[in-house]
C-alpha angles and dihedrals in degrees: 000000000000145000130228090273088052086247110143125259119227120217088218102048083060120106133189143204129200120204143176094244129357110209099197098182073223107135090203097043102019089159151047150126108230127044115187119214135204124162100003087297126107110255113185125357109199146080127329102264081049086070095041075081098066100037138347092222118137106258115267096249096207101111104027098125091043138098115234124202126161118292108275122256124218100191093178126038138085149244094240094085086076084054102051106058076080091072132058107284094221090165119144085227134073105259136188127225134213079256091055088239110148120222123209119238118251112238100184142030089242092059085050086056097043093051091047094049082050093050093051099048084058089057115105098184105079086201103038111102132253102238121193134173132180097050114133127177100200083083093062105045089285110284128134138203112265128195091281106054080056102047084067081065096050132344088191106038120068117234125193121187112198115207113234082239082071076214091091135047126184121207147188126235094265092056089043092062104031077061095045099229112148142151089287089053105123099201133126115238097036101116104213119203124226082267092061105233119107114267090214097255105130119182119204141344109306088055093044092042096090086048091056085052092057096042104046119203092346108112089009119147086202085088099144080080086064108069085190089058089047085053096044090043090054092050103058089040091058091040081069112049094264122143100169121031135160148244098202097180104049127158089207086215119165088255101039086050099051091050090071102036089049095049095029088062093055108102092225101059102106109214134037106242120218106208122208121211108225114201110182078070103039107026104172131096088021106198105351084060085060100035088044087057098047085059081070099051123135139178094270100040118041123181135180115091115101131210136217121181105212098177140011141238126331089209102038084048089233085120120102109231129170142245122356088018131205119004100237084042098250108161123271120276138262127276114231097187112022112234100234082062104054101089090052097043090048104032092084096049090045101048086047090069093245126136124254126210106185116191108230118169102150117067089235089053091055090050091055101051099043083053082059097040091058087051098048086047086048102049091035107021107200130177122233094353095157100209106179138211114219113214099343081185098171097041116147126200093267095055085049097053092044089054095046078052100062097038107262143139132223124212096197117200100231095167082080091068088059096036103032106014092111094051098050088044093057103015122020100035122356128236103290083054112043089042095069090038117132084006094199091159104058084044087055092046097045079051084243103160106242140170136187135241148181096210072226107227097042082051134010116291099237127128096179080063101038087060085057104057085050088052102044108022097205128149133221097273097037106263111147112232113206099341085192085058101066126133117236101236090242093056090044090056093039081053103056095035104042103005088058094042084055100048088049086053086244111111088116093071117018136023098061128060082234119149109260097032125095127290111249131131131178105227119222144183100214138016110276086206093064120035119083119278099254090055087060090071095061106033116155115231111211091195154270149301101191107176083354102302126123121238114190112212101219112265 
């Protein structure tokens, strides 16, 4: 008996869980009731006298009475929701914390204000920044608070609100001059007012950019440089039945690396990570940087895919969309990579073999990038590449056929439907339009690979409920999206286990309860296939097995 590296399997290193009910993801074995484990790998998935081949030990009993399915698979989000439970959680929405605390959801601008006053009288530190993320002003008749809403909070200590778009960021005047931004700042993105002087709304990273440099490594997404963000991030994935999940905007910097070499290798860290390199923040090395990293790679830390952000924010209307544009009739979005520079920015990382994930909200930012796309495949052909489009929102079915065409995958953000549904539907982009958003079902149905996500932090990471929002597509408030576009529950799950698996490039090791691959199970309670949809949003995770070992979520 041997493993894959010929490297003899002994009868008494096996161990083996019993479970009521074992869902593989496997099509020719979907489902079981014992897995056998050796080395961290799954070894035979069956009945009980399948694994008699392999030992004659006596079943771990653990997890008789629960129900097994394959270690969740985050495949966007990113390891700054570890880093943010250090700031002020402002968000319109309940959310729960790595300590399992559970904040309330703000309903007004008043009650922002009031939990940020609160915040700032328990600073000690009469220098160090209030620093906020969550808020979101499409929820109060968009509008946001300027400079001059949070001087009332302070007029010493800078304040700096991050959107839980993370595309926006709202300021007070401190901030405002310790980053030097004033009426004669030239940079995209600084909304002047009729005075002016900037009103302290900046949209996306070039303006923020001065405001990173004041704050240091509070609201970064750079939070592998944090060991404490890595810890906390570990902790809600796993919180949530996830095994793999991504950073999908890393630096890839030496401290930043060794971070995760060093906590991924603790026994004790719950989840494999799957940095992505971003270069529109870290420009150099290109792809050696990125090749150079994925020498390194371990079971447990797996790098290699890389990451470009074309557009911004749908509700922060920092996405480019196409004809007839925004609902309300605010003007289109920014570019952050012109397109006439896309083929150029992506050609070195794609002839290098690597992965893209390119960030498309808007449906002229798709365009753009699936015309690039066909160039880079016609200049430097290349077979099963998976370039993926992140979030692809206002996809229609042309867009999706064009993109099953040229071999690529989507990861959809369902979790929009559910927080910002209403407000597409009435603000951002009207009926026609929000009815046919994160459009899992026509991708399904074209045979286009897909996955979901929650972007966790701009949304819950979840992908229980995730699955649910792609299931049910039902908003805040309970208006059905695109009833005809719902996903059949099967196909949710399928999409954030091994269609997530697939669009990372790791199939081959993770998404199916499959014999060779890791393994990782996600441990329930009940059976996601039969209880009633609703149910499926709230389902409670009992815990985890990652490489075989048990990991308790805390009752």
């Amino acid at each position: 008996m041997t493993d894959r590296d010929n490297k003899a399997v002994s009868r008494s290193d096996v161990r083996v869980f019993a479970a009521r009910k074992i869902l593989t993801m496997n099509p020719a074995q979907p489902v079981a009731t014992h897995v056998a484990v050796c080395d961290g790998k799954i070894l035979a998935v069956g009945g009980l006298d399948d694994m008699r081949r392999w030992t004659d030990a006596a079943p771990d009993e653990t997890l008789r009475d629960k129900v097994l399915m394959p270690g969740l698979v985050e495949g966007h989000c990113h390891l700054m929701e570890g880093a943010m439970w250090d700031a002020v959680y402002v968000g319109y929405y309940d959310r729960r914390g790595p300590d399992g605390y559970l904040w309330e959801g703000l309903k007004t601008p008043a009650a922002v204000i009031d939990r940020l006053r609160e915040a700032e009288r328990k600073l000690t530190d009469n220098h160090k920044p209030l620093l906020a993320w969550g808020y979101d002003p499409i929820f109060f008749e968009d509008t946001p608070l300027v400079a001059r809403d949070l001087d009332t909070i302070s007029i010493t200590r800078p304040i700096a609100i991050l959107h839980a778009s993370v595309h926006l960021m709202n300021v007070n005047t401190p901030m405002l001059e310790l980053a030097g931004i004033d009426g004669d700042t030239d940079v995209e993105g600084v909304v002047m007012g009729a005075d002016g002087e900037p009103t302290g709304e900046l949209q996306e990273f070039a303006a923020m950019f001065p405001v990173y440099r004041v704050i240091g490594e509070g609201l970064s997404i750079a939070a592998s440089e944090s060991p404490r963000a890595i810890w906390n991030f570990g902790r809600v994935a796993q919180l949530a039945g996830v095994t793999t999940a991504t950073d999908l905007v890393n630096d890839l910097t030496e401290t930043g690396n060794a971070n995760l070499h060093e906590i991924t290798a603790d026994p004790a860290y719950p989840i494999r990570i799957v940095p992505a390199f971003a270069p529109q923040r870290c420009p150099e090395g290109g792809p050696e940087r990125v090749l150079n990293a994925r020498e390194g790679n371990t079971d447990k830390l797996h790098y290699g895919p890389v990451k470009f952000i074309v557009d911004g924010s749908i509700q922060g209307f920092t996405a480019r969309v196409r004809w007839p544009g925004y609902f309300n009739g605010k003007p289109n979005g920014l570019w952050l990579i012109p397109p006439s520079q896309l083929v150029d920015t992506f050609m070195p990382f794609h002839a290098a073999g690597l992965q893209l994930h390119i960030h498309t909200n808007g449906d002229e930012a798709t365009d753009v990038v699936l015309d690039a796309i066909e160039t880079l495949l016609a200049r430097h052909p290349r077979v099963d590449h998976r370039h993926t489009l992140q979030h692809c929102q206002m996809a229609d079915v042309a867009q999706l056929t064009r993109a099953q065409r040229l071999g690529m995958c989507v990861n959809f953000f369902a979790n929009h439907v559910y927080y910002w549904g209403d407000a597409h539907y009435q603000q951002t982009m009207g009926p026609d339009r929000a009815n046919r958003m994160d459009a899992a079902e026509i991708a399904r149905q074209l045979g286009l690979p897909f996955a979901l996500h929650s972007d966790a932090p701009i949304t819950q990471l979840n992908p229980l409920f995730t699955a649910w929002c792609a299931t049910k597509r039902e908003t805040s408030s309970g208006r059905i999206l695109g009833e005809s576009l719902r996903l059949p529950v099967a196909d949710a799950l399928r999409a954030v286990t091994l269609g997530a698996a697939f669009s990372l490039g790791m199939d081959h090791l993770i998404g199916s309860i499959e014999v060779g691959k890791y393994a990782d199970f996600a441990v329930l309670d009940a059976d996601p296939y039969e209880v009633p949809i609703d149910d499926l949003r709230q389902m409670p995770v009992w815990g985890t097995v990652l490489g075989g070992e048990v990991f308790r979520s805390p009752a």
